[in-house]
DRENMARLUM-279819 format. One record per residue (C-alpha): residue number from 1; residue in one letter; y, x, z. Coordinates in Angstrom, 1 decimal, decimal comma. Example, Ala and Ser with C-alpha at 12.3 -4.5 7.8 and 13.67 -1.06 7.14 Angstrom:
// DRENMARLUM-279819
  num  residu       v       u       w
    1       A    -4,5    12,3     7,8
    2       S    -1,1    13,7     7,1
END
This chain:
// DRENMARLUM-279819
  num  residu       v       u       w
    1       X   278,3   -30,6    35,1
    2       X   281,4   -29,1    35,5
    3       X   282,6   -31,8    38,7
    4       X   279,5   -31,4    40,0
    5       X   279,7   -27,6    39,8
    6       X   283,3   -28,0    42,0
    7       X   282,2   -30,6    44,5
    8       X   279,6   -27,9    45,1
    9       X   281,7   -25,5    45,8
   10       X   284,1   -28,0    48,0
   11       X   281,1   -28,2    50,5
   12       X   281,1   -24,8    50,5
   13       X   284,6   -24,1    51,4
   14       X   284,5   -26,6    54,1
   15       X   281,5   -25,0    55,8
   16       X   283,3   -21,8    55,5
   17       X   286,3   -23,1    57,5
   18       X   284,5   -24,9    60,0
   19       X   282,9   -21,1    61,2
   20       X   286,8   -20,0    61,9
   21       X   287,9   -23,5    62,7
   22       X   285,2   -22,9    65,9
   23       X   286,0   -19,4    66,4
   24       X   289,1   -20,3    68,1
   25       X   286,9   -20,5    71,2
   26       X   285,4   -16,7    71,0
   27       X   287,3   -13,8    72,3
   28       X   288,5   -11,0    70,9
   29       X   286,8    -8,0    71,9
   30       X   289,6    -5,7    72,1
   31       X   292,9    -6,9    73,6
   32       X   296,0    -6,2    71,3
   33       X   299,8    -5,6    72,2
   34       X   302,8    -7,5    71,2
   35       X   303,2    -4,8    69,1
   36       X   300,0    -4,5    67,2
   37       X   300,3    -8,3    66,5
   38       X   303,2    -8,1    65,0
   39       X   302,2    -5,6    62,7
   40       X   299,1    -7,2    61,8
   41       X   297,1    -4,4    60,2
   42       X   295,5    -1,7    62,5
   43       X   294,2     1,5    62,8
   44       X   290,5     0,5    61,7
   45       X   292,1    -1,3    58,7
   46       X   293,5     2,3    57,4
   47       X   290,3     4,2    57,8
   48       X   289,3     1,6    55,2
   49       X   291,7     1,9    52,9
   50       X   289,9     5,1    51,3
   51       X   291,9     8,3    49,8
   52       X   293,9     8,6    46,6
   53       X   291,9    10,8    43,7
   54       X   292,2    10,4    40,2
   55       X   289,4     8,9    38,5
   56       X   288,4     9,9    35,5
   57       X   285,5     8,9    35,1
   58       X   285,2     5,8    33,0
   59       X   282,8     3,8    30,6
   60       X   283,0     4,7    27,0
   61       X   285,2     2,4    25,4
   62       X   287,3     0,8    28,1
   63       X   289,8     3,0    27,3
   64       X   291,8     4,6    24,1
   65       X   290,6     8,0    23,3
   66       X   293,7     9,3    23,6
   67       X   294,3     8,3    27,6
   68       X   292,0    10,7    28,6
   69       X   293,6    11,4    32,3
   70       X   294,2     9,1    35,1
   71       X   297,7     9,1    34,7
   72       X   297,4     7,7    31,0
   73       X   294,8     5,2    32,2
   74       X   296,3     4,2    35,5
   75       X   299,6     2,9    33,0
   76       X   297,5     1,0    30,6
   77       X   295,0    -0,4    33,6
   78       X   298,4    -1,6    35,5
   79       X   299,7    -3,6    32,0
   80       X   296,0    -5,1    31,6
   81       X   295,4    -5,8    35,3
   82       X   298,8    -7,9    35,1
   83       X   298,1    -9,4    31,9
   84       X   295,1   -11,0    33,3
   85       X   295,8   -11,6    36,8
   86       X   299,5   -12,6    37,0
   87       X   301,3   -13,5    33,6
   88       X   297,9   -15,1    31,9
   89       X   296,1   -16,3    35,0
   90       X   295,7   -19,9    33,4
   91       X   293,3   -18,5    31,1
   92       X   291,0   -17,0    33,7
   93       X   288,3   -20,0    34,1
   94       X   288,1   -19,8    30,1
   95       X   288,0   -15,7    29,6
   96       X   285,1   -14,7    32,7
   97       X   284,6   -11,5    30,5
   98       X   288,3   -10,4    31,1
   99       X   288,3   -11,4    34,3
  100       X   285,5    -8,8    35,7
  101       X   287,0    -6,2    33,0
  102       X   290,6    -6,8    35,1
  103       X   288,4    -5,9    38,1
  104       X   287,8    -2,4    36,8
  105       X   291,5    -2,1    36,0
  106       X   292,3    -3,2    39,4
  107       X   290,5    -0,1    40,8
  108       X   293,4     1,9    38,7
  109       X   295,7     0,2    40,1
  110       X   294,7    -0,3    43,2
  111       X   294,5     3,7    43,8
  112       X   298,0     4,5    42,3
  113       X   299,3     2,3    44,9
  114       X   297,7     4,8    47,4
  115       X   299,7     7,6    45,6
  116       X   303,3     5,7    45,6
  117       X   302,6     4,8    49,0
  118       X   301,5     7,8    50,4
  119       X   304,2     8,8    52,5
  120       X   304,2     5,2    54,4
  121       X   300,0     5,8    54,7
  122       X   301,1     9,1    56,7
  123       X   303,2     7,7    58,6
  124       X   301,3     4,9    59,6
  125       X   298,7     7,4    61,0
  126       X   300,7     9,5    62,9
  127       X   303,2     6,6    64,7
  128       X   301,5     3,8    65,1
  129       X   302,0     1,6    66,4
  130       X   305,1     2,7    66,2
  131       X   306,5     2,3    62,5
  132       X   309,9     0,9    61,1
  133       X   310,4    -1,8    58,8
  134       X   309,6     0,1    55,8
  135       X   306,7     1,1    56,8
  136       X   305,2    -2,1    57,8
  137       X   306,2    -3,8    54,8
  138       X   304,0    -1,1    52,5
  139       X   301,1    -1,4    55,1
  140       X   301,1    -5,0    54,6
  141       X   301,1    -4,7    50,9
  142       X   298,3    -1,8    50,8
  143       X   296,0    -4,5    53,3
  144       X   296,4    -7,0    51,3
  145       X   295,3    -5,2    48,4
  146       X   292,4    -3,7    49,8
  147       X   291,3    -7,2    50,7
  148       X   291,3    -8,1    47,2
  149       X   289,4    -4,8    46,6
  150       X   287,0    -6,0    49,1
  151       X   286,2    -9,7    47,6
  152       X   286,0    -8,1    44,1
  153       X   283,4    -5,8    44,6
  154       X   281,4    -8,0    46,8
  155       X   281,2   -10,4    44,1
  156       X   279,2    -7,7    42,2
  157       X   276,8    -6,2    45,6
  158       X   279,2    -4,0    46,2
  159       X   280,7    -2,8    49,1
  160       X   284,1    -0,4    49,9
  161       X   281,7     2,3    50,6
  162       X   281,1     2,3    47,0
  163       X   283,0     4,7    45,1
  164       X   285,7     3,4    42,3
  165       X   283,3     5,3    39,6
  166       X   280,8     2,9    40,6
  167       X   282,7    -0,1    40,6
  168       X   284,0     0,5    37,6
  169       X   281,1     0,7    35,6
  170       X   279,4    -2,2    37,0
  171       X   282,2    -4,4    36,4
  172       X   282,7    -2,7    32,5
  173       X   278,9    -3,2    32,5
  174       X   278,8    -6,8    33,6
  175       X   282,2    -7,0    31,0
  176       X   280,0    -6,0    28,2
  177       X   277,4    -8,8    28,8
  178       X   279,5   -11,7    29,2
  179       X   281,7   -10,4    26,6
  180       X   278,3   -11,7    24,4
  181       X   277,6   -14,5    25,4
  182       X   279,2   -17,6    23,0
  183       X   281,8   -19,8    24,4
  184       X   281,1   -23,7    24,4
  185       X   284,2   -26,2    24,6
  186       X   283,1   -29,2    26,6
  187       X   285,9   -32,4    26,3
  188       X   286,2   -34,0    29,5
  189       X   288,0   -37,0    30,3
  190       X   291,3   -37,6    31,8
  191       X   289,4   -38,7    34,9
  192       X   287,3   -35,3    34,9
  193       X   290,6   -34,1    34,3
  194       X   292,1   -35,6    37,4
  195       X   289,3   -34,8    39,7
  196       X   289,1   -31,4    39,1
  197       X   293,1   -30,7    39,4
  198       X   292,8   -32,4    43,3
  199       X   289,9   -30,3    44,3
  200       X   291,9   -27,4    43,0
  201       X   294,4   -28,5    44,7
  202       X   292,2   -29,0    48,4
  203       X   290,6   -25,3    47,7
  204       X   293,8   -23,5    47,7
  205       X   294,6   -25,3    51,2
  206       X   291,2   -24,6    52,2
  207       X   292,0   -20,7    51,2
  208       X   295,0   -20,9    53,1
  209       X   293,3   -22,1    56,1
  210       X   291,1   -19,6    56,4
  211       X   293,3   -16,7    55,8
  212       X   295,3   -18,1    58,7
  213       X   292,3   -18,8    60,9
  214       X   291,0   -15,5    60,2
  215       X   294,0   -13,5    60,8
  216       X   294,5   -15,3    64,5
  217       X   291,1   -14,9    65,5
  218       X   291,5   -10,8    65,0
  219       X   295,1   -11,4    67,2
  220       X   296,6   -10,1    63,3
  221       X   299,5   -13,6    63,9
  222       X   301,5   -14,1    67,2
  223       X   300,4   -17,5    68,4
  224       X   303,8   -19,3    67,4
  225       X   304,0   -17,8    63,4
  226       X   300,1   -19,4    63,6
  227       X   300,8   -22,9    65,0
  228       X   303,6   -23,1    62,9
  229       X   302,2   -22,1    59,5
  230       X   298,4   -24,0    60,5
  231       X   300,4   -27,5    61,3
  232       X   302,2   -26,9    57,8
  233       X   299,1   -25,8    55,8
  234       X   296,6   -28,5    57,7
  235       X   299,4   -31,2    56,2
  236       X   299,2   -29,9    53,2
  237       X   295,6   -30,6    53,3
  238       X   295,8   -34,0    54,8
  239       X   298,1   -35,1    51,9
  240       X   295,8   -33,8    49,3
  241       X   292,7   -35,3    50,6
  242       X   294,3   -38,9    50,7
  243       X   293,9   -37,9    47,2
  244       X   290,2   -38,3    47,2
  245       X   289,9   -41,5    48,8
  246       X   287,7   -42,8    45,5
  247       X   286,1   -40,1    45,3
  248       X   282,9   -40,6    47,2
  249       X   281,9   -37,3    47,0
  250       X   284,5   -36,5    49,2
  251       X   284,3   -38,6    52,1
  252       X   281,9   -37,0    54,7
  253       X   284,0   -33,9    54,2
  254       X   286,9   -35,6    54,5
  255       X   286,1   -37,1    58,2
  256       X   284,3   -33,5    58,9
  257       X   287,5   -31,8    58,5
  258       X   289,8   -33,9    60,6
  259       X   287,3   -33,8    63,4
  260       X   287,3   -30,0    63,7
  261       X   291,1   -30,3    63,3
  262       X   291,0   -32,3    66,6
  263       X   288,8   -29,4    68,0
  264       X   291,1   -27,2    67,1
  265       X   293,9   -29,1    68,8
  266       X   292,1   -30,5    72,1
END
């Protein structure tokens, strides 16, 4: 069930890139400068990024009693968000329920980073698109978060227009019911094994694909950094899908994918 579950989801993925793979040929509604591109986040992206508050707000339990303040909570959400994100992330696909409960911390998290970065947020505002180094660099950092942000809640329905409070409970809510359920330990073989390692290797390529594909489509990557990181990534791809040659389920997407390469070239 399990291979079958991630050949599912490798169709998916493919289908998915072949929408920005063929998006290469529509244009842009609004022109960007040299210097907008280079920063890569714009003006729309900061009226997205929402306001620092301190939320208070949260589901009984999530927290110790005695963090009963956003500062207190915001500390122990940034040690938990980590602990499940970053320095335990191979235990993700085992542990769902910590996963969504590391969503709600990311919310913490997420909005201190709005705090410490407040002065660069102002800036940003008032200058662009005329910022220094600095600047850019925590811009960068606060879009790419708020992506994340973005996925994570519309995994649960939700949307950015949502408030943290909301989030939060749904995740801790979701949390709860998962955290229920009994865990089943299926042996696979060293085949099943192997299979599943290559197609996690072909989704991250995949991922990486469409991040770039995305970004050049909304003029975000100056047409060199694209071709340059695209031809790298694409080879990447290429290697890993040799890979797959027994694997039959495979094939058809295999041939798809260098044909919309061509498209992409010609």
């Amino acid at each position: 069930m399990y291979q079958f579950i991630n050949y599912k989801k490798a169709n998916k993925l493919f289908l998915i890139i072949s929408f920005f793979l063929f998006s290469f040929g529509t244009a842009n509604s609004m022109e960007r400068s040299k210097k907008e591109i280079k920063i890569g986040v714009f003006l729309e992206d900061y009226k997205k990024f929402g306001k620092f508050y301190k939320v208070n707000d949260t589901p009984l339990g999530m927290f110790p009693e005695t963090a009963n303040n956003f500062s207190q909570k915001q500390v122990i959400a940034q040690k938990k968000f980590i602990q499940t994100f970053i320095t335990q992330k191979g235990q993700m696909e085992k542990n769902t329920a910590n996963v969504v409960l590391g969503m709600g911390f990311f919310e913490f998290f997420y909005m201190q980073q709005l705090k410490d970065n407040e002065k660069s947020l102002e800036t940003f505002e008032k200058k662009y698109p005329k910022i220094n180094a600095a600047t850019k660099k925590n811009i960068i950092k606060i879009y790419g978060l708020n992506k994340a942000r973005k996925a994570m809640r519309e995994a649960m329905g939700l949307s950015l227009d949502n408030t943290p409070e909301e989030a939060i409970k749904r995740y801790y809510t979701l949390y709860k019911l998962l955290n229920q359920s009994e865990l089943i330990t299926i042996e696979l073989s060293d085949e099943e094994k192997k299979n599943i390692k290559i197609h996690n290797k072909i989704s991250k390529d995949i991922s990486r694909l469409i991040t770039l594909i995305e970004d050049k489509t909304e003029q975000r990557l100056i047409d060199k950094k694209f071709n340059t990181e695209y031809s790298k990534n694409f080879k990447k791809l290429k290697k890993n899908l040799k890979e797959t040659d027994s694997l039959r389920n495979y094939e058809l997407i295999t041939s798809f994918i260098r044909e919309v390469n061509k498209f992409k070239e010609s």
